[in-house]
N, C-alpha and C positions, 0 to 999 in steps of 0.2 A: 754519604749523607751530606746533604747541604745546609750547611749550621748558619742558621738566621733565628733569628727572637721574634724578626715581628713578620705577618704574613707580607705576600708581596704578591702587585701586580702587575705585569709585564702586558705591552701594548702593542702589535706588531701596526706600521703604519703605512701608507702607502707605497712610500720609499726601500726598498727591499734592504737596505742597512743602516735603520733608523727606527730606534726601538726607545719607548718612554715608560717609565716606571713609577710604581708611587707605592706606598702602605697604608692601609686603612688602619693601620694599630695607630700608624704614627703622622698626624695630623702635620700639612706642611710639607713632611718628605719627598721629594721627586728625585727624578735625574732623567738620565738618557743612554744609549750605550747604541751601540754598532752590531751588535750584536744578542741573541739570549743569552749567551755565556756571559760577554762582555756587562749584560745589565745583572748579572746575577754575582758580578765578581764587584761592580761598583756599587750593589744594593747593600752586599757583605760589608763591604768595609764603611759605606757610606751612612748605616744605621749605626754603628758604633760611634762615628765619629758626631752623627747628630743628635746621639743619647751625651754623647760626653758635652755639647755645646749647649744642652740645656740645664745636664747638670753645671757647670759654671756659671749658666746666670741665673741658678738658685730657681728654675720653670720645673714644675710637674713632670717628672718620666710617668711616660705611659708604664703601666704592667706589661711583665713578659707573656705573650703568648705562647701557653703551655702545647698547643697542636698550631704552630704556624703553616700556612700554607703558598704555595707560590701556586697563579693561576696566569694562563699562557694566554691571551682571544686577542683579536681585534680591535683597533683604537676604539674606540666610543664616542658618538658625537658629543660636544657637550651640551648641559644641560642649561636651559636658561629658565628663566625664571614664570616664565610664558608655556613652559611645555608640559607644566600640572594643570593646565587646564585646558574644558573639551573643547574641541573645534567648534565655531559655528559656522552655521552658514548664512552668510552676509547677502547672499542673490535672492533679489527679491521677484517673487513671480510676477510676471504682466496680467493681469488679469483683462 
């Protein structure tokens, strides 16, 4: 069993030993790791460490996630702010 609190998600990227992580429980969290084992040994310790650093500056812990899950896909492009809305089409016909 893989004992985490908050879910996680792992990012595989173009580079074949370059892997980027984050948690949707926990707003801010990142890293990176060399590997899936690697991002799942520094997800482990690196949620602990970023729940203890906000408890010291007296910030909101998120709730624990009672069913955390870890999910394995492919980097994601990001999102900009431009990409919730529809295409047009600019080419104007010659009449």
């Amino acid at each position: 069993m893989i004992e985490i609190q908050y879910s996680l998600i792992i990012e595989a990227t173009e580079e074949p030993d370059y892997f980027g992580f984050y948690s949707p429980d926990l707003e801010g969290f990142t890293g990176i790791g060399h590997s899936i084992e690697d991002c799942l040994y520094q997800a482990k310790w690196g949620m602990i460490e970023y729940i203890n650093l906000l408890k010291a500056q007296s910030l909101p812990i998120p709730p624990v996630n009672k069913n955390p899950k870890i999910i394995i896909q492919n980097e994601q492009p990001p999102k900009t702010a431009l990409s919730d809305f529809p295409k047009v089409n600019t080419s104007m016909a010659s009449g």
